[in-house]
C-alpha positions in Angstrom: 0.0 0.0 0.0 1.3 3.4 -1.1 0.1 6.8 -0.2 -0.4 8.8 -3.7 -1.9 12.4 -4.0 -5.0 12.7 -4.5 -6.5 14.1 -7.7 -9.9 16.0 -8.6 -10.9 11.9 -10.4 -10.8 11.2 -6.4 -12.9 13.6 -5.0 -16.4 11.5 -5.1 -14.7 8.7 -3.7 -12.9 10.3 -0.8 -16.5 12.6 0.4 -18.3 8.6 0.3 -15.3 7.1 2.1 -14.9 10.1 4.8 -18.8 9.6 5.3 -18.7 5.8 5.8 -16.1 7.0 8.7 -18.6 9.3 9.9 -21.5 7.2 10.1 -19.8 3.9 11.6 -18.6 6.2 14.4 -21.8 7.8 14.8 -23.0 4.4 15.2 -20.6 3.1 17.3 -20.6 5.8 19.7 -23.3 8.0 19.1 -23.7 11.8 17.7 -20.6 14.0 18.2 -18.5 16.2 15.9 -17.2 13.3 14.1 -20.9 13.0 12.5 -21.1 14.8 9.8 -20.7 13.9 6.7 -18.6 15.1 3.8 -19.1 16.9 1.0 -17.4 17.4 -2.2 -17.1 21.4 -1.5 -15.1 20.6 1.5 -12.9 17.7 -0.3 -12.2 20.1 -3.2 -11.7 22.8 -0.4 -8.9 20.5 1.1 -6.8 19.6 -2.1 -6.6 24.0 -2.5 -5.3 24.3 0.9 -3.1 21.0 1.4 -2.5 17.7 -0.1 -5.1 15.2 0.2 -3.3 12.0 0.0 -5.0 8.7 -0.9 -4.7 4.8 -0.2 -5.7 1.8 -3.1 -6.2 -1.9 -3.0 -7.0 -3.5 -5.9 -8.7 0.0 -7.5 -10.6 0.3 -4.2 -10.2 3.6 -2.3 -9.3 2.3 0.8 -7.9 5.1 3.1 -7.3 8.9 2.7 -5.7 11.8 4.7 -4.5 15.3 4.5 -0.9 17.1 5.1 -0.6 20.5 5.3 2.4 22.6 6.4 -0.7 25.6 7.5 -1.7 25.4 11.3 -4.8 24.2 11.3 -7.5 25.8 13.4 -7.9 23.7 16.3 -4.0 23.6 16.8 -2.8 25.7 19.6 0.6 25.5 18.8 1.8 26.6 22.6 0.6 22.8 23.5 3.9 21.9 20.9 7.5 21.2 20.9 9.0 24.4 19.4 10.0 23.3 15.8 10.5 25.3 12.3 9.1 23.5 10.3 5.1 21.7 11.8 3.6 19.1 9.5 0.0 18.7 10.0 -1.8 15.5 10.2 -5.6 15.9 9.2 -9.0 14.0 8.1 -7.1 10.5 8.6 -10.4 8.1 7.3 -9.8 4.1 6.9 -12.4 2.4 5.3 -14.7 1.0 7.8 -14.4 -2.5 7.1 -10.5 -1.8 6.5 -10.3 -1.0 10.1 -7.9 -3.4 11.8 -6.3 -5.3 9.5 -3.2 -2.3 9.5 -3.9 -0.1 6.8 -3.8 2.7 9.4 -0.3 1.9 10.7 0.7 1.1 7.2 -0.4 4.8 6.5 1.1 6.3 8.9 4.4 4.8 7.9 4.3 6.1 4.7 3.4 9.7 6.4 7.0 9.0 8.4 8.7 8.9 5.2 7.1 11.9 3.5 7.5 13.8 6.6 11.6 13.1 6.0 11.1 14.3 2.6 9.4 16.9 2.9 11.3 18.2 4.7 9.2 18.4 8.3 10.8 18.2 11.8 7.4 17.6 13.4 4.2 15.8 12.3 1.4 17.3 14.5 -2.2 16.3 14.8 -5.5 16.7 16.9 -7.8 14.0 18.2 -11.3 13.8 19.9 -11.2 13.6 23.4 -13.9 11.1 23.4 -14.1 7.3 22.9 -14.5 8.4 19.5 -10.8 10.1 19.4 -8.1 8.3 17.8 -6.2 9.0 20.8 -4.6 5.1 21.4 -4.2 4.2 17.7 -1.8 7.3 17.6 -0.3 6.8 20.5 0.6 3.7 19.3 1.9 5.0 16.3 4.1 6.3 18.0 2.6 10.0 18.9 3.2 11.6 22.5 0.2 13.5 24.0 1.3 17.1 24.3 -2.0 18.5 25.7 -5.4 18.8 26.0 -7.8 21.6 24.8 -11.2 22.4 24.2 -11.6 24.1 20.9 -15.6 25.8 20.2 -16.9 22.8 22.6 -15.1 19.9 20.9 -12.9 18.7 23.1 -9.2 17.5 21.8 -6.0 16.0 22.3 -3.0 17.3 20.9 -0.2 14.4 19.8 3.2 14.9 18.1 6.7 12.9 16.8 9.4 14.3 16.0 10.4 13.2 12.7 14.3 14.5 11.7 16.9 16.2 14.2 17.0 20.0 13.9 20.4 20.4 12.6 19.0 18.6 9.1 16.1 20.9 9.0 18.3 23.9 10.0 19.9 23.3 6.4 17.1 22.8 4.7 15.7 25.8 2.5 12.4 27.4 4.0 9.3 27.3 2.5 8.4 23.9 0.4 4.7 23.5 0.2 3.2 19.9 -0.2 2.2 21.0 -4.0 6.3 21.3 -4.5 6.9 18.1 -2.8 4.7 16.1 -4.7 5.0 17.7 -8.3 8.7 17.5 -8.0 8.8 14.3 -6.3 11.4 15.9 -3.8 11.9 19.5 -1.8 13.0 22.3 -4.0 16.2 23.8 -2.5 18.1 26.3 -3.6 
């Protein structure tokens, strides 16, 4: 399984996929901010502000999630290690009946290795402070809880890794978006 970016031929297929997630956790534990559903304005609204990146088996859209260098809006960055150079983990959806069988870990792998790339010295992300929240699966991943914040009612946890020492970033040009990265295939540097 390999994490490719996401093109506007995905968009129907990531708002039905991102929905699935929504309802099974609806269902699983009830109404909360994870219930709504997607929409194709909001898909297309991600791709223009970050990459969208997307999972396959055999043709099947199977897992999808967002990086973005921008801080998101629920991201108090106090709660964070001081770093140059955030990477922001967002809208991570598995397939429902994907769910554990790895896919998730396997994704978040391949997120490691585009972090290096990129290059990021942090990979920061939010959860839902409920049962919900992604919360274990990250910190199995790997993540360590920074802090905890409530954010217009929604409660959240804030997780982080580190992902390259700070001398590499240090000498590192500034500024590579995730539209560079993944049109060049690499970091432009000057």
């Amino acid at each position: 399984m390999t994490l490719i970016p996401a093109t506007t031929g995905d968009v129907l297929e990531i708002v039905a996929l991102r929905t699935a997630v929504a309802e099974k956790l609806t269902l699983d534990h009830g109404q909360g901010p994870w219930s709504s559903a997607s929409s194709e304005k909001r898909v297309l609204f991600d791709m223009r502000n970050s990459t969208v990146f997307v999972a396959r088996q055999r043709g099947k859209l199977i897992a999808s999630l967002l990086l973005t260098t921008k801080k998101p809006w629920a991201i108090d960055r106090s709660y964070f290690s001081a770093c140059k150079r955030p990477l922001y983990l967002l809208s991570m959806a598995v397939a429902p009946d994907q769910q554990r069988k790895g896919i998730g870990r396997k994704c978040m792998t391949e997120v490691a290795a585009l972090c290096r790339k990129w290059p990021a010295d942090a990979l920061c992300l939010d959860a839902y402070d409920a049962s919900a929240g992604a919360g274990t699966f990250y910190s199995k991943c790997g993540f360590r809880e920074v802090g905890r914040a409530t954010y217009r009612g929604c409660p959240l946890v804030y997780f982080e890794r580190m992902t390259i020492p700070a001398i590499a970033v240090a000498r590192c040009d500034e500024g590579v978006s995730a539209k560079q990265f993944c049109s060049s295939g690499s970091p432009d540097r000057r």
